[in-house]
C-alpha positions as CSV (number, residue, x, y, z in Angstrom):
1,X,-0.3,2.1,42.1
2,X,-0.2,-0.6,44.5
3,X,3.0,-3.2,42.8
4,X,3.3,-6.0,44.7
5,X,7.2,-6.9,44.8
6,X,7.8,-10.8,45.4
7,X,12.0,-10.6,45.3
8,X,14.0,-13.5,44.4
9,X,16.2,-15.0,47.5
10,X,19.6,-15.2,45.5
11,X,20.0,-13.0,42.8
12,X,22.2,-15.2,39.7
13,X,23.9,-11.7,38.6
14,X,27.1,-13.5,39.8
15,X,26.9,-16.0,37.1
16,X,27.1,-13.6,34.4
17,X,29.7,-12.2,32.5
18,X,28.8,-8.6,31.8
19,X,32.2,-8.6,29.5
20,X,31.3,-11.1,27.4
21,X,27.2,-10.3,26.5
22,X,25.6,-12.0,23.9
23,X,22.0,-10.2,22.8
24,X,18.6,-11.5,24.4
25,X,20.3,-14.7,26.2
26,X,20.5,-13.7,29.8
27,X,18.1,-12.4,31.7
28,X,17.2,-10.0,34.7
29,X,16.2,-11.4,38.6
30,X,12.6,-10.2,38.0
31,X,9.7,-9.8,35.5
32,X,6.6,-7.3,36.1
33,X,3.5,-9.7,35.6
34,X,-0.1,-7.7,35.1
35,X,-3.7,-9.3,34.0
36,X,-6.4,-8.0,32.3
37,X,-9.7,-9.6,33.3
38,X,-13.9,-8.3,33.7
39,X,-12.9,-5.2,31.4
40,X,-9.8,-4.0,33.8
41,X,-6.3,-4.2,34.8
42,X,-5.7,-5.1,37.9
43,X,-3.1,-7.2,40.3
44,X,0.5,-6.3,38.6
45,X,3.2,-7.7,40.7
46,X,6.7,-8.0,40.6
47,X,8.0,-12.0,40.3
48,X,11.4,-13.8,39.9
49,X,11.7,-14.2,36.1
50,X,10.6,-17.4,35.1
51,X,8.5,-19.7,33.2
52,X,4.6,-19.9,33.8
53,X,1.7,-22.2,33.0
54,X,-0.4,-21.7,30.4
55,X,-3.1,-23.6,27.9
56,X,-2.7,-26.0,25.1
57,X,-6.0,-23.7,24.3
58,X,-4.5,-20.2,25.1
59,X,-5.6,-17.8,22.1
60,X,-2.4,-15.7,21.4
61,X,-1.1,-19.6,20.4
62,X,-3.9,-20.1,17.9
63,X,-4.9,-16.7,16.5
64,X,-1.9,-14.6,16.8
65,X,-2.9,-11.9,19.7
66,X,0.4,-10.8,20.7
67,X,2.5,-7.8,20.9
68,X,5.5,-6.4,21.9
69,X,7.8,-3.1,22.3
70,X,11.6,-3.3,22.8
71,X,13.4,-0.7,24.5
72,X,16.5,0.3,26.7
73,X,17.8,1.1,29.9
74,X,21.2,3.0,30.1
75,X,23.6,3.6,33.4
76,X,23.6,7.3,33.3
77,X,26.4,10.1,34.2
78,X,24.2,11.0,37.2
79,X,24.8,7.4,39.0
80,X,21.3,6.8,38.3
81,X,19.3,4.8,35.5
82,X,18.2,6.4,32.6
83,X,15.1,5.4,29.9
84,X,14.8,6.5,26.5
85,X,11.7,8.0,25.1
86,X,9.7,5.5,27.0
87,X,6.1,7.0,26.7
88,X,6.8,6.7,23.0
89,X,6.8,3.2,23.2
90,X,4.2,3.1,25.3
91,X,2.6,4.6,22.8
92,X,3.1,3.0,20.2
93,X,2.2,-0.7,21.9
94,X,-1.4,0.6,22.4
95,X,-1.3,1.3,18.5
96,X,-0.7,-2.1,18.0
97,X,-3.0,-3.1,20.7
98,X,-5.7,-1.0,19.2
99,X,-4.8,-2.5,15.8
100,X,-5.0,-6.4,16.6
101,X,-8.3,-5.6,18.6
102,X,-6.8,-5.9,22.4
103,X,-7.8,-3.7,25.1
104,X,-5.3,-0.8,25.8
105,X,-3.4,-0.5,29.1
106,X,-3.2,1.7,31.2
107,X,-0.4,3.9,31.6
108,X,0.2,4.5,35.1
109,X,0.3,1.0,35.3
110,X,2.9,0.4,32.4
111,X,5.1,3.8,33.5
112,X,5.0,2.7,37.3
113,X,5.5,-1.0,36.9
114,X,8.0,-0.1,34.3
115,X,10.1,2.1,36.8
116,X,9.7,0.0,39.5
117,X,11.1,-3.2,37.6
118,X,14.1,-1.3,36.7
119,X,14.3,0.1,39.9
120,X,14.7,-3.2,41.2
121,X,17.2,-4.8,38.9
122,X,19.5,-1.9,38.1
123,X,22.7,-3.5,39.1
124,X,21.8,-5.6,35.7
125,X,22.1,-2.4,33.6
126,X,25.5,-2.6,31.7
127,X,28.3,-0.1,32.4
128,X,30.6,-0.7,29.8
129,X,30.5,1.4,26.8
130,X,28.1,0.3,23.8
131,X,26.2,-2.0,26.5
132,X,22.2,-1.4,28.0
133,X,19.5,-3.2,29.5
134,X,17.5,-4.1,27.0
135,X,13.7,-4.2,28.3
136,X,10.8,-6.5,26.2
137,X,7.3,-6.0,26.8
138,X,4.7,-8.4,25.6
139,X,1.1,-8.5,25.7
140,X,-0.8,-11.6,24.9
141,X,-4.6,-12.7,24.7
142,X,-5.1,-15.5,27.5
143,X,-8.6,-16.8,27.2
144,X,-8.8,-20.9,27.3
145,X,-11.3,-21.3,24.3
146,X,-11.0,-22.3,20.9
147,X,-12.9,-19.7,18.8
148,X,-12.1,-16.9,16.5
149,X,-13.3,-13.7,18.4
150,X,-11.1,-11.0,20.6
151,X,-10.0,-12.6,24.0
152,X,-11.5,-11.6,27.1
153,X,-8.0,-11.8,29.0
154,X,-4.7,-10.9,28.4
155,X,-1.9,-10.6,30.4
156,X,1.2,-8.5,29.8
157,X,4.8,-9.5,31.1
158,X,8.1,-6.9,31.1
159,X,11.1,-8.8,31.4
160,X,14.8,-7.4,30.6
161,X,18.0,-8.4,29.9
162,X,21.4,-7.3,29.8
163,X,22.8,-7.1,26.1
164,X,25.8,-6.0,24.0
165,X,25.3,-4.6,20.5
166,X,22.5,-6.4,18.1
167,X,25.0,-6.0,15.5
168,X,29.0,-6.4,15.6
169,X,30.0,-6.4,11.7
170,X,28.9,-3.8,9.0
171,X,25.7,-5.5,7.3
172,X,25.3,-7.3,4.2
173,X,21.5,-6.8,2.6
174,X,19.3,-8.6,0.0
175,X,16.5,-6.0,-1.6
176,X,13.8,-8.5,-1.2
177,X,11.4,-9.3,-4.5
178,X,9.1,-11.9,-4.1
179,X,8.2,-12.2,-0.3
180,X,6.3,-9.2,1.4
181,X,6.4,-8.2,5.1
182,X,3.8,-5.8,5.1
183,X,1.1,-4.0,3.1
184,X,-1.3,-1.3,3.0
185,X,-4.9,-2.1,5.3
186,X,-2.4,-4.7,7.2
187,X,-0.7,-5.3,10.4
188,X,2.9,-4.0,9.1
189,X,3.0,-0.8,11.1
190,X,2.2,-2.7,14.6
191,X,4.5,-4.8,16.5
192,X,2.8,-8.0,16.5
193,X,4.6,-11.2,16.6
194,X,3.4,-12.8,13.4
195,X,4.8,-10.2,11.7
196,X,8.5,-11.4,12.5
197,X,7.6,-15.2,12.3
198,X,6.5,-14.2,8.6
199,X,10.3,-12.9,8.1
200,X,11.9,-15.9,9.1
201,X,11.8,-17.4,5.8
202,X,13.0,-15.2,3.3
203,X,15.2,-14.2,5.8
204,X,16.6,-17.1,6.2
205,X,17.1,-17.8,2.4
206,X,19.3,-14.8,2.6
207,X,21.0,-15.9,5.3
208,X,21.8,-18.8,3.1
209,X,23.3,-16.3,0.7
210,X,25.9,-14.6,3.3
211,X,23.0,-11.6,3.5
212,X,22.3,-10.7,7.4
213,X,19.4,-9.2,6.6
214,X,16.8,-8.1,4.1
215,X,16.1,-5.2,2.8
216,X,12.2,-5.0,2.1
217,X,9.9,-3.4,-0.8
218,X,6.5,-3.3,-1.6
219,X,3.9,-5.4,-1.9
220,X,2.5,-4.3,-4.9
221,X,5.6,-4.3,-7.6
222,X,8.7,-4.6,-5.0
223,X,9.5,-1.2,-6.8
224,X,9.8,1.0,-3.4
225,X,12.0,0.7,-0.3
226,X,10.3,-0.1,3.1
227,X,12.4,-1.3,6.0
228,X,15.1,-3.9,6.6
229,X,14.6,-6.8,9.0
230,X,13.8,-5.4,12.3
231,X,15.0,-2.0,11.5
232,X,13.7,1.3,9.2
233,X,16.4,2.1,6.9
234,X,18.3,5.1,6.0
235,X,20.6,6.6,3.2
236,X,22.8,9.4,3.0
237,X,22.7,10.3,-0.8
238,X,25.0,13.3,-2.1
239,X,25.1,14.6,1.3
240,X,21.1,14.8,2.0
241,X,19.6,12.5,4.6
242,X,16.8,10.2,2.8
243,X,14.2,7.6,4.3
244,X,11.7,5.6,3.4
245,X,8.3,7.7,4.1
246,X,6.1,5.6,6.9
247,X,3.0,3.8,5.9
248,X,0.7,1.7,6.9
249,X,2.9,-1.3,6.0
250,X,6.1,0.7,8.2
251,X,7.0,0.5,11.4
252,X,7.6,3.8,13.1
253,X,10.9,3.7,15.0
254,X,11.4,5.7,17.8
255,X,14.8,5.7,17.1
256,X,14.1,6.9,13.5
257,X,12.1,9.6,14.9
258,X,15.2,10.5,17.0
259,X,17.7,10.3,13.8
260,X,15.2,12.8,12.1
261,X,15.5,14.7,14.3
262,X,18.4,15.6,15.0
263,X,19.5,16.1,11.6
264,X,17.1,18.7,10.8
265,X,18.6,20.4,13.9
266,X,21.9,19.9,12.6
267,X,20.9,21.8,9.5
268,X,21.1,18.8,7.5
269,X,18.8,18.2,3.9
270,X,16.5,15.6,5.2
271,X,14.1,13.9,3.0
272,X,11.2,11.6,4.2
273,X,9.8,10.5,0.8
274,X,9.3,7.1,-0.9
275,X,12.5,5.9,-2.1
276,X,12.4,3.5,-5.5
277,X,14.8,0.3,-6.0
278,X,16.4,1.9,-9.0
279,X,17.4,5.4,-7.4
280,X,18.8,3.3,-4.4
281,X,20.6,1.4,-7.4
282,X,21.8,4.1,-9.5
283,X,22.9,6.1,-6.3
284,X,25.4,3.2,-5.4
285,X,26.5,2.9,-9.1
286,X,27.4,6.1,-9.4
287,X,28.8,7.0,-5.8
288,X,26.4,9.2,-4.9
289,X,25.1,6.9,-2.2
290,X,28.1,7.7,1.0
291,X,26.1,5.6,3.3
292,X,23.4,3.3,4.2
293,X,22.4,1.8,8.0
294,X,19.3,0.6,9.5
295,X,17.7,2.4,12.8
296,X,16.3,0.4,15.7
297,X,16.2,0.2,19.4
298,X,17.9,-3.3,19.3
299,X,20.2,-2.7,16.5
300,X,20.9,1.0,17.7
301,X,22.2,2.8,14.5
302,X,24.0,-0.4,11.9
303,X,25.7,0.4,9.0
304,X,25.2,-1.4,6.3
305,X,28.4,-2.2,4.3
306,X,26.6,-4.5,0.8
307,X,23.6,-4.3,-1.0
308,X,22.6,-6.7,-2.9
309,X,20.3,-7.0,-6.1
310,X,19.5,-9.3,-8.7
311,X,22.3,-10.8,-8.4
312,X,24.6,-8.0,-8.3
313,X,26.5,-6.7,-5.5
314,X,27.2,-2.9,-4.4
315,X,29.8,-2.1,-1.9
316,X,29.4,0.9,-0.2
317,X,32.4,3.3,1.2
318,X,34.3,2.5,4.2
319,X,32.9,4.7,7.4
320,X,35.4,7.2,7.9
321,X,35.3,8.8,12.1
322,X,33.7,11.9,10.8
323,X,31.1,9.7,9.0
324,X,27.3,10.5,10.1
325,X,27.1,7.8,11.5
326,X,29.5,7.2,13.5
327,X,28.7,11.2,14.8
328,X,25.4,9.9,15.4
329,X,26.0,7.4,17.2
330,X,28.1,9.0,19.4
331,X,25.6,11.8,19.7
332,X,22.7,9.3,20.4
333,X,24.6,7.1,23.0
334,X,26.1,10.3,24.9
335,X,22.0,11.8,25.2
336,X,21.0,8.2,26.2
337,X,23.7,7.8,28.8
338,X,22.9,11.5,30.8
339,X,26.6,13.3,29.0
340,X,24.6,15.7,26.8
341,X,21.6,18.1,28.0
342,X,18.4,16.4,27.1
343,X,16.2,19.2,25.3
344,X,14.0,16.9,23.7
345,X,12.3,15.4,27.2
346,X,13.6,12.1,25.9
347,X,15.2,10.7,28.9
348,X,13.6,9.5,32.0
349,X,15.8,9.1,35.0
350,X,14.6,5.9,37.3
351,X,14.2,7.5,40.6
């Protein structure tokens, strides 16, 4: 595919302290820019990051056509940078497209542009331990009308940015009751962007409460688990791995899928089932609940240290090393970063 490549004269990397990262605040030289227009993709270049013109009449303003994927680039063993799973979110943003009525792109366009962005602004990618490129897709409807309908344009930007960890401090969580984030025949298992401006709210009013983030339930009685914040959630319970089965009102995480994964091949019990309020509940009354943490490409694997419920608060056991997660972790980052043979066919190496 034929990527134009319009290079910035001065790159700003200087300016940055890769030491001292704060997550989603600095960005890359360059952003891959792509159109869809008369039914096709066409013209993807390669342009110094930066703002663009749009509208006052654009469409994804007024009716909410707009998606997104996050994922990561790592600085691998080999010299060389390294991409996880990223078909699968490829994938999975042409779910969401499908879902909020958009066209789907094309993949050689996505994997090459993709490749060639990160190509091009690999000196960005982190090398200090815990640290990535973070890389954000969006894809937006374009048209210039007023009207209710499915645009005829969109356009779809990648853009990355250096980042340390989402998380820095063991997480304090509200099970949610009253507000909803996603139900069954809805948009809950797509990445579209109203889905998180929904969040802010409740979220917020548990932020006002000391909570980081929430952890949701259903929409029908708030009597099962779904996710928390912009994470799926997971629970080690008397030793067997347990997590929220995926539904229509679930996001499903590429780095859940990975967690999953591995467990089973580490001959752990693994359990993806709906899990109810009041087992989460008893579990941590009783101490049979050793650990909770949310899973997400952002938020990598956080532990989460409080949960709190009707006004109650449960404390869970300090992490010990030898704690799942912590091996986990480990495991994950050291098959991200090129130290462990890749069996899976998760990794991409940017050549």
């Amino acid at each position: 595919m034929n990527i134009s490549i319009n290079s910035v004269k001065q790159s700003r990397i200087e300016q940055v302290d890769f030491t001292n990262l704060p997550f989603g605040k600095v960005f890359s030289d360059h952003m891959l820019v792509a159109d869809y227009a008369l039914g096709k993709w066409s013209d993807p270049k390669i342009l110094p990051f930066g703002k663009f013109e749009i509208s006052p009449s654009m469409t994804a303003l007024h009716h909410g056509q707009s998606i997104f994927e996050g994922m990561k680039a790592y600085w691998g063993k080999s010299d060389k940078p390294l991409l996880f799973r990223p078909k699968d979110n490829f994938r999975r943003l042409n779910l969401s497209a499908n879902r909020m009525c958009m066209p789907e792109i094309d993949e050689l366009l996505f994997m090459e542009g993709l490749m060639t962005l990160v190509k091009l602004d690999q000196n960005w990618i982190p090398k200090t331990e815990g640290n990535s490129l973070y890389i954000r897709p969006i894809y937006f409807s374009n048209d210039e009308v007023i009207g209710i309908k499915p645009a005829d344009n969109y356009r779809l930007i990648i853009f990355t940015c250096p980042t340390s960890a989402y998380y820095s401090d063991p997480l304090r969580v509200k099970i949610e009751t009253r507000y909803v984030r996603g139900s069954h025949g809805g948009v809950g298992f797509a990445k579209a962007a109203g889905n998180y401006g929904g969040a802010m709210l409740p979220t917020k009013l548990a932020n006002d409460q000391g909570f980081h983030q929430l952890l949701w339930t259903d929409a029908y009685n708030h009597e099962y688990l779904e996710e928390s914040g912009s994470m799926n959630v997971m629970f080690l319970i008397n030793n067997t791995l347990v997590t929220p089965s995926l539904s229509e009102s679930k996001l499903a995480g590429i780095t859940r899928d990975s967690v999953l994964t591995i467990a089973k091949e580490w001959g752990m019990n693994v359990e993806d089932r709906p899990v109810s309020v009041l087992e989460l509940i008893e579990a941590a009354k009783n101490g049979s609940l050793q650990e909770a943490f949310g899973t997400g490409t952002a938020a990598n694997l956080a532990p989460i240290k409080t949960i709190g419920h009707a006004d109650k608060f449960y404390d869970l056991p300090d992490l010990k090393p030898d704690s799942f997660i912590n091996r986990m972790s480990k495991y994950l980052m050291d098959l991200k970063t090129g130290v462990l043979e890749d069996h899976h066919n998760w990794i991409v190496e940017v050549n």
